[in-house]
Z-matrix of the N, CA and C atoms (Angstrom, degrees):
N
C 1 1.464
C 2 1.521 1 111.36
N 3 1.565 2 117.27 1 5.47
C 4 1.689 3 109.27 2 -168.89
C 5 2.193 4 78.81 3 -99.67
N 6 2.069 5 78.35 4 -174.42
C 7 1.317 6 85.26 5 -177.80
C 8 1.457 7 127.54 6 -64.06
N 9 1.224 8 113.50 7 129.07
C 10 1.447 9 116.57 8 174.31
C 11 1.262 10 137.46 9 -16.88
N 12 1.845 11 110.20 10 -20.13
C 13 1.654 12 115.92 11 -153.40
C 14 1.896 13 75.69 12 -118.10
N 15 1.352 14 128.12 13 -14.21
C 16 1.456 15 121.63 14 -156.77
C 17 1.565 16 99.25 15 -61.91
N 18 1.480 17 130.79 16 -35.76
C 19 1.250 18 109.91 17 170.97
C 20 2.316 19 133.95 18 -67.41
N 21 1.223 20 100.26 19 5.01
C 22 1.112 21 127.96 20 -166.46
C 23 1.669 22 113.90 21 -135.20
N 24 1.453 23 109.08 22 21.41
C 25 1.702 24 110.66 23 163.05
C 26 1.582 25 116.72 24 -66.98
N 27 1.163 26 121.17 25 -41.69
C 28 1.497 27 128.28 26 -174.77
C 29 2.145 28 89.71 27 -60.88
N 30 1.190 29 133.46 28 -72.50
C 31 1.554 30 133.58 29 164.27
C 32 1.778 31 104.51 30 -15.50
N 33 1.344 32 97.90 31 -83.57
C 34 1.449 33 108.63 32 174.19
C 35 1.111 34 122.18 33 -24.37
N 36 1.392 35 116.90 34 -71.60
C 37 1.506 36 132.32 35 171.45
C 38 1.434 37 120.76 36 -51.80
N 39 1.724 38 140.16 37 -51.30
C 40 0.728 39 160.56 38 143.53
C 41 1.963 40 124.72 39 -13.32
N 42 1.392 41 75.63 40 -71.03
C 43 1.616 42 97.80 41 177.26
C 44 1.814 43 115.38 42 -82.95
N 45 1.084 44 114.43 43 -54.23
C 46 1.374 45 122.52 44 -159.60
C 47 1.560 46 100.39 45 -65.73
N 48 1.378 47 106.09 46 132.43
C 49 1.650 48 119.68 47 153.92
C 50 1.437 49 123.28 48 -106.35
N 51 1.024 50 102.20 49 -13.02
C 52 1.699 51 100.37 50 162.77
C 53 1.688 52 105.84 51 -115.63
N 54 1.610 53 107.21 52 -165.06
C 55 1.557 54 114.71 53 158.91
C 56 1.720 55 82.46 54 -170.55
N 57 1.638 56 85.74 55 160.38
C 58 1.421 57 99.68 56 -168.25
C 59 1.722 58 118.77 57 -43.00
N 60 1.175 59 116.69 58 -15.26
C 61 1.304 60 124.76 59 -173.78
C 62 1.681 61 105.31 60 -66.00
N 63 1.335 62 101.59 61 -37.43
C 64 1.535 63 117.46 62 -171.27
C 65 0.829 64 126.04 63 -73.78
N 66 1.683 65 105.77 64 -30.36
C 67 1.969 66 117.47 65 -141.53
C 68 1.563 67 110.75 66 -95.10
N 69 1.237 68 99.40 67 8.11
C 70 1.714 69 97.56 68 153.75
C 71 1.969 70 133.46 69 -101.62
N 72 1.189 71 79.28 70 17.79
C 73 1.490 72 107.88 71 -162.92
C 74 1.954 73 103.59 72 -89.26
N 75 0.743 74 96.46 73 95.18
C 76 1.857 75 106.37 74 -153.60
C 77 2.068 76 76.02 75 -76.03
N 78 2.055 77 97.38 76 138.25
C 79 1.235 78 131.17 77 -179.53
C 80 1.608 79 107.50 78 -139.92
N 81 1.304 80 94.41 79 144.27
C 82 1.266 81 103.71 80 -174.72
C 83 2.033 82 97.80 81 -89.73
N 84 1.079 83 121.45 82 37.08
C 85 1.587 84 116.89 83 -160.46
C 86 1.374 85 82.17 84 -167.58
N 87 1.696 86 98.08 85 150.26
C 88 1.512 87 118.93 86 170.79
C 89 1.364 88 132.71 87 -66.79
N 90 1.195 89 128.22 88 105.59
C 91 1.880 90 116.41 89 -175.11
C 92 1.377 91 99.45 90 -121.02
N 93 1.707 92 86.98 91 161.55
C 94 1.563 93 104.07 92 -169.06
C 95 2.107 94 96.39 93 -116.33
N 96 1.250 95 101.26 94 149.96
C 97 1.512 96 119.72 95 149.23
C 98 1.480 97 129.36 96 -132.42
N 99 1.362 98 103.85 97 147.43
C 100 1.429 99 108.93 98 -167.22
C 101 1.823 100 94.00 99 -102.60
N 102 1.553 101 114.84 100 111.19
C 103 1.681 102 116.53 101 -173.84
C 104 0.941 103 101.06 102 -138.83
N 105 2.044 104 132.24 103 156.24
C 106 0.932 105 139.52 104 131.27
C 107 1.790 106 110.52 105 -73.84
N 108 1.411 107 82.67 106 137.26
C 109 1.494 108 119.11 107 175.78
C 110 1.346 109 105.75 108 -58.87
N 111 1.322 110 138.85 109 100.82
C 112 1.630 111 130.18 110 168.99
C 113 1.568 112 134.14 111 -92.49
N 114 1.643 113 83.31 112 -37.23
C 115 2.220 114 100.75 113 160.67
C 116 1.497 115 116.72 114 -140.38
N 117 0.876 116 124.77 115 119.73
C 118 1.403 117 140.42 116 161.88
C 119 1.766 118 101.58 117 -82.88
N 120 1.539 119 120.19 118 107.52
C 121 1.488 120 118.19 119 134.87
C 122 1.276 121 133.49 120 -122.53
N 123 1.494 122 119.97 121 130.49
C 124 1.463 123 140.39 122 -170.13
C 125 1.209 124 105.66 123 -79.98
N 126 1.281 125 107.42 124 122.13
C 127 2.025 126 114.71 125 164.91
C 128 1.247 127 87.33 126 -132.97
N 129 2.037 128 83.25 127 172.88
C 130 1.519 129 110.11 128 -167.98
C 131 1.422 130 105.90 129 -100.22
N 132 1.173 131 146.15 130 119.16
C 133 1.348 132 126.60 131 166.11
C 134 1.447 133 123.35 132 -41.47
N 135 1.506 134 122.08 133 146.92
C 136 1.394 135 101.71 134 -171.85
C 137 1.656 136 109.32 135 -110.39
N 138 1.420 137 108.40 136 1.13
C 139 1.530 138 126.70 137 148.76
C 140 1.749 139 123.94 138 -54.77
N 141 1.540 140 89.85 139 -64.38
C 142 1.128 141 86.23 140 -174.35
C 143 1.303 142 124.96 141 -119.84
N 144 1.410 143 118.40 142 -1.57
C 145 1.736 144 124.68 143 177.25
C 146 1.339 145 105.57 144 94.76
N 147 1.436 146 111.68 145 -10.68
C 148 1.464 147 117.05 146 -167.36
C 149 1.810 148 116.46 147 -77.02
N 150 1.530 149 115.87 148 123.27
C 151 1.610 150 93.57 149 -176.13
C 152 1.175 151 93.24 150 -83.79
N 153 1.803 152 98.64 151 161.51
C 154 1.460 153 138.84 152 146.68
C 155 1.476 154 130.42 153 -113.40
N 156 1.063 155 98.37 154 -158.31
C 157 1.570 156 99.29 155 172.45
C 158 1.532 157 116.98 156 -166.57
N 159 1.447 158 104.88 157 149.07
C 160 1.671 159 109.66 158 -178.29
C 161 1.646 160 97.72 159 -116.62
N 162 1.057 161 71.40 160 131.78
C 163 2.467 162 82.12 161 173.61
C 164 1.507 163 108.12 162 -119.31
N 165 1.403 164 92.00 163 158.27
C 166 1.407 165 126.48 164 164.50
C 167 1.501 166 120.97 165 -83.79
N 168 0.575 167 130.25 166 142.23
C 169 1.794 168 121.78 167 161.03
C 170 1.292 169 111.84 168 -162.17
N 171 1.970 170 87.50 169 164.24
C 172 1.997 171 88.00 170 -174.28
C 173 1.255 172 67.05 171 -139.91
N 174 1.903 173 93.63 172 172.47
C 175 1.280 174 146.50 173 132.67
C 176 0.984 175 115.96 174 -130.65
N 177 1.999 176 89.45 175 -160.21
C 178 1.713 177 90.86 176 -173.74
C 179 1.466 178 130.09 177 -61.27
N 180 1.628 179 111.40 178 -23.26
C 181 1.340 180 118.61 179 171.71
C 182 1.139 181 125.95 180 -98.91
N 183 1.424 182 117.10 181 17.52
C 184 1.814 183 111.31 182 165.67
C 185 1.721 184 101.20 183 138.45
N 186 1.072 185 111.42 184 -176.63
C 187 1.343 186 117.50 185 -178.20
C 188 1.643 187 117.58 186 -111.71
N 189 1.157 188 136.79 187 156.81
C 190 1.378 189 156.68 188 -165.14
C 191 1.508 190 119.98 189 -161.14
N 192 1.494 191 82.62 190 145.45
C 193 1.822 192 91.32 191 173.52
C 194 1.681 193 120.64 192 -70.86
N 195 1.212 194 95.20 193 175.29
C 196 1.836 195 95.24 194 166.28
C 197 1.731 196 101.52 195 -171.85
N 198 1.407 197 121.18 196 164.27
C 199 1.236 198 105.92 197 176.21
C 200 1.588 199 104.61 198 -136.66
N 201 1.137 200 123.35 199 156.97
C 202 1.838 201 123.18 200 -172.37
C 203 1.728 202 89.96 201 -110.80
N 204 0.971 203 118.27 202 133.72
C 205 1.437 204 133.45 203 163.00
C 206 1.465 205 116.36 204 -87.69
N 207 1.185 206 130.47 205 126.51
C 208 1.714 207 140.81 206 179.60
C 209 1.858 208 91.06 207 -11.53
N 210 1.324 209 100.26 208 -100.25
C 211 0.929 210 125.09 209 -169.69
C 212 2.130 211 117.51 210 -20.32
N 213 1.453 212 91.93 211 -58.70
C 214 1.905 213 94.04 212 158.22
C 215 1.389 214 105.67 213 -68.35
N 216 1.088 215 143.93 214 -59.47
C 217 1.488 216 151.99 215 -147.74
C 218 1.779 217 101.45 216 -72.66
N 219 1.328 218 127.77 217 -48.59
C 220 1.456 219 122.53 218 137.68
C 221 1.355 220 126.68 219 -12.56
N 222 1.567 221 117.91 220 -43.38
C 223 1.596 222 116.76 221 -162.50
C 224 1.225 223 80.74 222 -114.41
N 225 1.458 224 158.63 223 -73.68
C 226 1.101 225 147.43 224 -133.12
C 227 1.653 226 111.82 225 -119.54
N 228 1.446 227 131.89 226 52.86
C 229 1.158 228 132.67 227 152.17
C 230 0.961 229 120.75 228 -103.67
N 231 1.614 230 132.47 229 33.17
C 232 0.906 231 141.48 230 156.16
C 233 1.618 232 119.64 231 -92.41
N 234 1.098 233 101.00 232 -32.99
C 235 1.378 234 120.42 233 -168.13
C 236 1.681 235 116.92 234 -90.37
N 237 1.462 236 100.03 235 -32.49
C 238 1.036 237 131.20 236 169.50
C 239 1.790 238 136.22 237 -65.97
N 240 1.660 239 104.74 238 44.58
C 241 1.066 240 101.96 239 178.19
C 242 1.360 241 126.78 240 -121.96
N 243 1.695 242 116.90 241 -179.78
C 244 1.595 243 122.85 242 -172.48
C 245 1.731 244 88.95 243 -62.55
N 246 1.494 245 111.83 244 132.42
C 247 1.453 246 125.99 245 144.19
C 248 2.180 247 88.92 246 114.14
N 249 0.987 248 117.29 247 10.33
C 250 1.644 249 126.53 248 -147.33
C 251 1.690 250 78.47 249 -110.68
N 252 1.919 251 106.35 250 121.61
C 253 1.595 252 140.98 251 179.24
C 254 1.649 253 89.58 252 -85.26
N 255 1.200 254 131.14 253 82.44
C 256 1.453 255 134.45 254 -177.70
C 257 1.695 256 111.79 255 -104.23
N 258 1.093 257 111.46 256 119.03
C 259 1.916 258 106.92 257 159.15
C 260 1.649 259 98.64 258 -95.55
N 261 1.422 260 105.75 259 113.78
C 262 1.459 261 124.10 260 -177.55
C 263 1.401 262 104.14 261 -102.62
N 264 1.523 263 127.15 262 127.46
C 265 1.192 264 125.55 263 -148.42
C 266 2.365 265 82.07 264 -131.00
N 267 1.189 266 124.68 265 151.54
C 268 1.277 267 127.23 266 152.33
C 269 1.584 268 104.40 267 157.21
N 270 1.407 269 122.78 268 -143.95
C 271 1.354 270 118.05 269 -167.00
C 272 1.224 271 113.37 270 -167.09
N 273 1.619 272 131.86 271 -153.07
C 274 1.361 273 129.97 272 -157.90
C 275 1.621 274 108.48 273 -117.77
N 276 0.975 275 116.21 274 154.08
C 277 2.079 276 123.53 275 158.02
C 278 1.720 277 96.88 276 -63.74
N 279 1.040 278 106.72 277 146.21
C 280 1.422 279 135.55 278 -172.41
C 281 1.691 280 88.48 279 -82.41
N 282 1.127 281 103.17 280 -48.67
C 283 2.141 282 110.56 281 -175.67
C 284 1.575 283 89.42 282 -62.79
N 285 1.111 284 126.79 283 -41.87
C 286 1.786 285 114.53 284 -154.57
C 287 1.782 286 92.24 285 -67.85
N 288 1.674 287 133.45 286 -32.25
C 289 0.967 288 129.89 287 -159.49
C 290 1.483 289 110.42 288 -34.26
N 291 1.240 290 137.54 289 146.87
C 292 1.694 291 142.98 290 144.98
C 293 1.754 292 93.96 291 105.13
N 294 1.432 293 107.44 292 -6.13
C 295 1.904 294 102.93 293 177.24
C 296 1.343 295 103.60 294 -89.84
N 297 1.649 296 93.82 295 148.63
C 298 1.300 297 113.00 296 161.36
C 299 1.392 298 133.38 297 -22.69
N 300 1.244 299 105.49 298 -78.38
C 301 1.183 300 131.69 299 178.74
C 302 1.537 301 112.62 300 -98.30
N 303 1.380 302 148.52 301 83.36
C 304 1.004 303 140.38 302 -149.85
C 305 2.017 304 105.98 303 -105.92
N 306 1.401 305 129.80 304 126.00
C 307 1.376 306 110.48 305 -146.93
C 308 1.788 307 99.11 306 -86.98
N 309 1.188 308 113.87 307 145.60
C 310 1.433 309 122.63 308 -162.21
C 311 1.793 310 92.91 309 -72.39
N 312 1.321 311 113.90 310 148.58
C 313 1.765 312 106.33 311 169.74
C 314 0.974 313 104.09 312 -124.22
N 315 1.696 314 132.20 313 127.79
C 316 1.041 315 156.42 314 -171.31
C 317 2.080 316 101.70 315 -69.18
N 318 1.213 317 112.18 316 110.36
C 319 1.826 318 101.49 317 167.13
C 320 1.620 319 101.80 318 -107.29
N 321 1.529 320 100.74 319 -36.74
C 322 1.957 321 88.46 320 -159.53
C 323 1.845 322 96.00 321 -140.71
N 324 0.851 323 77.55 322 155.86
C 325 2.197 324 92.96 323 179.55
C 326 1.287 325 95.63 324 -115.15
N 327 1.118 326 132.33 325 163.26
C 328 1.548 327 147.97 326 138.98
C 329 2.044 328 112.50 327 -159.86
N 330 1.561 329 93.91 328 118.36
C 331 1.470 330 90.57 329 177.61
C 332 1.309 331 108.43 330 -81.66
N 333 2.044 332 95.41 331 134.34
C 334 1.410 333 111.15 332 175.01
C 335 1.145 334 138.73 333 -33.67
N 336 1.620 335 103.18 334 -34.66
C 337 1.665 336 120.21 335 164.13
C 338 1.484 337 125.89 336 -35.34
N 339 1.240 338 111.19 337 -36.44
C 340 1.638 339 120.86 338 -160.21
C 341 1.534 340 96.07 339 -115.66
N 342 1.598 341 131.91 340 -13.33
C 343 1.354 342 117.50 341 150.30
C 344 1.389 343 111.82 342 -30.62
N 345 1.777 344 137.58 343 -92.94
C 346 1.269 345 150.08 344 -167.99
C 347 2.081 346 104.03 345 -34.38
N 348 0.935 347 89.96 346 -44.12
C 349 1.658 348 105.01 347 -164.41
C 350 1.801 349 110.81 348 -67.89
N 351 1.188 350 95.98 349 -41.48
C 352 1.598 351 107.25 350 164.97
C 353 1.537 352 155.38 351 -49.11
N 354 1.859 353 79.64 352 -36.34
C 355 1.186 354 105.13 353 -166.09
C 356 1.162 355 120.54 354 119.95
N 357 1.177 356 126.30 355 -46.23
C 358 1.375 357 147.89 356 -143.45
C 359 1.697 358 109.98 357 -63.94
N 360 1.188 359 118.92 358 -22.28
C 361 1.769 360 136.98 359 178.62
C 362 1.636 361 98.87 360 -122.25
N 363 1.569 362 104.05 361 129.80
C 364 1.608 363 99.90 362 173.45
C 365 1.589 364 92.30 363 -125.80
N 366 1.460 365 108.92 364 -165.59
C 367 1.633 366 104.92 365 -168.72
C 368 1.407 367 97.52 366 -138.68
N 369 1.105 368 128.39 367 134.65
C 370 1.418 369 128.06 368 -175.18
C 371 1.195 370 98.81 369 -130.40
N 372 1.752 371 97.76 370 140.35
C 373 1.476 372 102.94 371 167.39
C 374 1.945 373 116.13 372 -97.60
N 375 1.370 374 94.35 373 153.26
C 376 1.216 375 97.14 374 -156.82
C 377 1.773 376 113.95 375 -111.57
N 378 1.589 377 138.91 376 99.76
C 379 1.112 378 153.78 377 -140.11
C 380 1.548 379 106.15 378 -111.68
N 381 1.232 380 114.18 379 166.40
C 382 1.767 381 117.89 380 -157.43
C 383 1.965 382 67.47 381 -132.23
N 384 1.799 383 115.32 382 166.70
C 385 1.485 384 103.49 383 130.34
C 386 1.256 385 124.02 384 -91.83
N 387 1.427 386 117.55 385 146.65
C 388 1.194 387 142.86 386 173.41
C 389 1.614 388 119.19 387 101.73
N 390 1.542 389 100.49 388 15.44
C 391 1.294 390 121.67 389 -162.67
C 392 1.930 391 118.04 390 -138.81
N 393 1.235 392 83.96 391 21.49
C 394 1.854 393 103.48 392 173.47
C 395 1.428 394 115.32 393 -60.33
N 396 1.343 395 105.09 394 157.81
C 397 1.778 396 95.72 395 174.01
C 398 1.640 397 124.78 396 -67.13
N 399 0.913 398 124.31 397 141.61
C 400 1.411 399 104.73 398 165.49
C 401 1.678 400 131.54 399 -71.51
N 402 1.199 401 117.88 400 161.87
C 403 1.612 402 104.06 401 -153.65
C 404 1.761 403 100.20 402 -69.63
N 405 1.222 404 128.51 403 -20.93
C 406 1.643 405 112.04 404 171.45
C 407 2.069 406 105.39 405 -67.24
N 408 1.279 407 111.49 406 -39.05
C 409 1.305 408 115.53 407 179.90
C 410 1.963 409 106.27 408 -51.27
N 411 1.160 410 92.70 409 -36.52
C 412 1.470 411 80.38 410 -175.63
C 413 1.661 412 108.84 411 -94.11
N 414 1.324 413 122.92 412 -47.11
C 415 1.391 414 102.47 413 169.34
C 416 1.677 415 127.93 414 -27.45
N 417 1.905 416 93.52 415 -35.85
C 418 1.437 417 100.68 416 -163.49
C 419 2.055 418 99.80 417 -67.00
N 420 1.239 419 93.53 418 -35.94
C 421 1.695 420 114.94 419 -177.57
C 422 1.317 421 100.41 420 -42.31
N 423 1.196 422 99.58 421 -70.34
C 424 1.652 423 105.99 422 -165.95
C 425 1.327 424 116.74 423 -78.53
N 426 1.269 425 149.82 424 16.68
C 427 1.164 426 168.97 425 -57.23
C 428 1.723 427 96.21 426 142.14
N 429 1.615 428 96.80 427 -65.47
C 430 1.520 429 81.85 428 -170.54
C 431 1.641 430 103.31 429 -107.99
N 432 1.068 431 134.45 430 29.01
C 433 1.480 432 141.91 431 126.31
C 434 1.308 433 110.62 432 -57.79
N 435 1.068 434 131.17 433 -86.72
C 436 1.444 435 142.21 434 -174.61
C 437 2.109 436 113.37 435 -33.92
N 438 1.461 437 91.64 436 -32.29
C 439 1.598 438 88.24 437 172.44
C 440 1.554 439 112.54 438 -102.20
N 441 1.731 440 108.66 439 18.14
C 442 1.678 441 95.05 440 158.29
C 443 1.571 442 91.49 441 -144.22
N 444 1.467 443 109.24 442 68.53
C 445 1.441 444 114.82 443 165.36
C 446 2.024 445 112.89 444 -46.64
N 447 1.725 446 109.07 445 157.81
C 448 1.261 447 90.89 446 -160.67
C 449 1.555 448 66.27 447 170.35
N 450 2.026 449 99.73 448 179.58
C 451 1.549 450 139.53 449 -177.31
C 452 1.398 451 105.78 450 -59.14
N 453 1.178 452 107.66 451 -53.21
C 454 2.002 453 124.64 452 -127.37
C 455 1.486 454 78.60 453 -89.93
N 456 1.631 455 116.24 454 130.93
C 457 1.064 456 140.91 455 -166.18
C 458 2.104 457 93.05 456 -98.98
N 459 1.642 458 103.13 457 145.47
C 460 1.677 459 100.34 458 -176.70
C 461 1.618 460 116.86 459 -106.62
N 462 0.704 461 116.18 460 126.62
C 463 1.740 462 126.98 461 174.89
C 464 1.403 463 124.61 462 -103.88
N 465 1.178 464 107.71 463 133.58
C 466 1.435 465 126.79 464 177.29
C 467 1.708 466 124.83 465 -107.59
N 468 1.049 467 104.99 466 79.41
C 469 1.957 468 112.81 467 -176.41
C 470 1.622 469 107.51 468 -73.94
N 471 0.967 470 126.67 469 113.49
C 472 1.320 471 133.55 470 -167.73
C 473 1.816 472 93.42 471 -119.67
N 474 1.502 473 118.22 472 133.33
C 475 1.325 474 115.42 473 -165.94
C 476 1.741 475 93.51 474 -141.76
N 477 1.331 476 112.82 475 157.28
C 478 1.022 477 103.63 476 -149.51
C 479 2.092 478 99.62 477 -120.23
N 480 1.509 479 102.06 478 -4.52
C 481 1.720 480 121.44 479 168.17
C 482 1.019 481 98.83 480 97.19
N 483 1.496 482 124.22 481 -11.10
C 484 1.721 483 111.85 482 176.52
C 485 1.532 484 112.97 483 -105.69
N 486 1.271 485 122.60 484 18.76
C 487 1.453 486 125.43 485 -159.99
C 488 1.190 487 120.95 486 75.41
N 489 1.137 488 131.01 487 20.86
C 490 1.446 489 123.69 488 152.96
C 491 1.663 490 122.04 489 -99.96
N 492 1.086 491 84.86 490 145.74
C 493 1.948 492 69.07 491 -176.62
C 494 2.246 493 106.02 492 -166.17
N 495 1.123 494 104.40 493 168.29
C 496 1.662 495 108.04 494 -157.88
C 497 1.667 496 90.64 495 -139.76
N 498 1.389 497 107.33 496 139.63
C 499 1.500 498 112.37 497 148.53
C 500 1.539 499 119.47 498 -133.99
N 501 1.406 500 100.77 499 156.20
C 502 1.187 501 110.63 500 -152.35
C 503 1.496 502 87.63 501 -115.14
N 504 1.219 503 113.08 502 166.17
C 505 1.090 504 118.08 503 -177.36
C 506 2.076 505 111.46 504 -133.62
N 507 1.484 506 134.61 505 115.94
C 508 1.314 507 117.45 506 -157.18
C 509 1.210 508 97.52 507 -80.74
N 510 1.044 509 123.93 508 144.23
C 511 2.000 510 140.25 509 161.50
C 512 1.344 511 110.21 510 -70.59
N 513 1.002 512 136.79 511 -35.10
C 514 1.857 513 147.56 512 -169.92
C 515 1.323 514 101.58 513 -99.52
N 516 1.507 515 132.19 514 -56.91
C 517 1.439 516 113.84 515 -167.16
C 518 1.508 517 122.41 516 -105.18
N 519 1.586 518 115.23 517 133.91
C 520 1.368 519 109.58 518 179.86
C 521 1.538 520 91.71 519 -137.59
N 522 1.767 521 97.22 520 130.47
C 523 1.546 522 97.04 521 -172.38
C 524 1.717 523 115.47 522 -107.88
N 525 1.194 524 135.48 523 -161.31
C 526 1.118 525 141.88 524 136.86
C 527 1.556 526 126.64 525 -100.58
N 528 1.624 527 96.11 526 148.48
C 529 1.614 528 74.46 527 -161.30
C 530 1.757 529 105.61 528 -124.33
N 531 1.730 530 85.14 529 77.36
C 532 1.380 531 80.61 530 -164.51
C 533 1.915 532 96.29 531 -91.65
N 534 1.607 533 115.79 532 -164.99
C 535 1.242 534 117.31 533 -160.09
C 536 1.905 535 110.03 534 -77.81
N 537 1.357 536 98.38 535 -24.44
C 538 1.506 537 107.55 536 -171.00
C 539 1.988 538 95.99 537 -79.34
N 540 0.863 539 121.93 538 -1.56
C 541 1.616 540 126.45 539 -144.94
C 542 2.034 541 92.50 540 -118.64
N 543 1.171 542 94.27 541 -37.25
C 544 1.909 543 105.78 542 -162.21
C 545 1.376 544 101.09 543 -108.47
N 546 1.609 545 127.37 544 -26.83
C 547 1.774 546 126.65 545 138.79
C 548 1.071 547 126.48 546 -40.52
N 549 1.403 548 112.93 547 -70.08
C 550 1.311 549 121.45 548 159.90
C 551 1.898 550 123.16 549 -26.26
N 552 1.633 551 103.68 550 -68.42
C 553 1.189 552 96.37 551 176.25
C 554 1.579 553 136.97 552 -60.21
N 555 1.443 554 111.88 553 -30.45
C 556 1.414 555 126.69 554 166.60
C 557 1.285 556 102.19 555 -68.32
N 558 1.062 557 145.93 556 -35.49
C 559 1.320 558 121.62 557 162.48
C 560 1.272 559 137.87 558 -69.45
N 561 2.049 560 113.38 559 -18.55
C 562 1.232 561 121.67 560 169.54
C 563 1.711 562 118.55 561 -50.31
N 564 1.892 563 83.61 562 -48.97
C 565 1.790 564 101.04 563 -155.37
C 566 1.253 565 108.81 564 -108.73
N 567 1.808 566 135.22 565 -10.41
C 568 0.847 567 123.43 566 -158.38
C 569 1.669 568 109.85 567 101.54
N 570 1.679 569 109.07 568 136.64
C 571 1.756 570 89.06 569 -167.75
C 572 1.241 571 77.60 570 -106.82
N 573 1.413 572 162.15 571 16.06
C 574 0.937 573 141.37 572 171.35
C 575 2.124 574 99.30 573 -79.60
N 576 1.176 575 101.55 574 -26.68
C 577 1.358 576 107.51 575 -172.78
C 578 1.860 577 103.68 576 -72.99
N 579 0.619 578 114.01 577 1.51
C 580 2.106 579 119.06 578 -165.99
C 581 1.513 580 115.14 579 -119.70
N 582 1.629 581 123.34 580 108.86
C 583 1.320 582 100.51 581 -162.44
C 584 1.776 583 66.29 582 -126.75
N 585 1.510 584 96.79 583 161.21
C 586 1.900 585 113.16 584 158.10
C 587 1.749 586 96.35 585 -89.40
N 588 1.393 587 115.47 586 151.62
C 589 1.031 588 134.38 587 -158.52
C 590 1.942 589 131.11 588 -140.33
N 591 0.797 590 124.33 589 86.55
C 592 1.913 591 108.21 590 -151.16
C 593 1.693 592 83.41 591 -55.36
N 594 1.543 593 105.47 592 146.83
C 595 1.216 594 133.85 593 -170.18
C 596 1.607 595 115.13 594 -77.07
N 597 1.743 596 119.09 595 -18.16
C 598 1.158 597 118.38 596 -152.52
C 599 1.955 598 98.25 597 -97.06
């Protein structure tokens, strides 16, 4: 019964450079939002016969327009539907610049779902010095990586309390990061120690 996108805040958060609050806010640069889809309506162009589409969307802070152009709306009306956990990535008309309300343009879809699954978010654990695991803590670590093999690549941020700090990245383990897998680990290490991470 909570909001629709609440299983997909870490995506949201992660990914998104705008949120609907923003996304009329005309940029000369590409931004992404992480929204459920609430209305999809299809018109015909009256130029060219060509459909598009105008959307609805929410998040956590409210809802906003967006519009699909023939040409995107061709590749992604599939993907593109009412009730659809989307990070919608594209940008503005150069003419809309200096408006109010400037209308968001749809280039690419990808449901949030298949962020985690991809790869695309890894999970790093996160270290103080003088505050490393001990070597059963990490057997136990890697132990329970290895029994939820998966995409999501693992990181190790080791910080040193004065602002310096390194991440490592593991060569051997790539996990999944599903909910039974990232419980588990916050309870190994501490969840303050476990952050989700964009992978790139």
């Amino acid at each position: 019964s909570g909001h629709p996108l609440e299983r997909f805040r870490d995506e949201v958060q992660l990914f998104g450079t705008r949120t609907t609050a923003t996304l009329g806010t005309w940029s000369e640069h590409s931004v992404s939002a992480g929204v459920v889809i609430t209305s999809v309506k299809r018109r015909i162009s009256k130029k060219t016969g060509a459909e598009y589409a105008r959307l609805t969307v929410e998040d956590f802070h409210g809802t906003a327009e967006a519009i699909v152009f023939p040409e995107s709306w061709g590749r992604l009306s599939s993907i593109i539907e009412p009730d659809a956990a989307l990070l919608l990535t594209g940008g503005y008309s150069a003419r809309d610049r200096g408006e109010d309300r400037a209308p968001f343009i749809v280039e690419e879809a990808k449901p949030l779902a298949d962020l985690k699954a991809s790869g695309s978010i890894g999970v790093a654990l996160e270290w103080q010095a003088g505050d490393g695991p001990q070597p059963d803590a990490s057997r136990a670590i890697r132990a329970l990586c290895n029994a939820h093999p998966g995409e999501a690549p693992v990181f190790v941020t080791w910080s040193d309390g004065n602002g310096a700090s390194a991440r490592l990245r593991s060569r051997r383990l790539r996990v999944d990061l599903n909910d039974a897998f990232l419980e588990a680990l916050r309870k190994l290490v501490g969840p303050d120690r476990v952050r989700l991470v964009k992978a790139g």
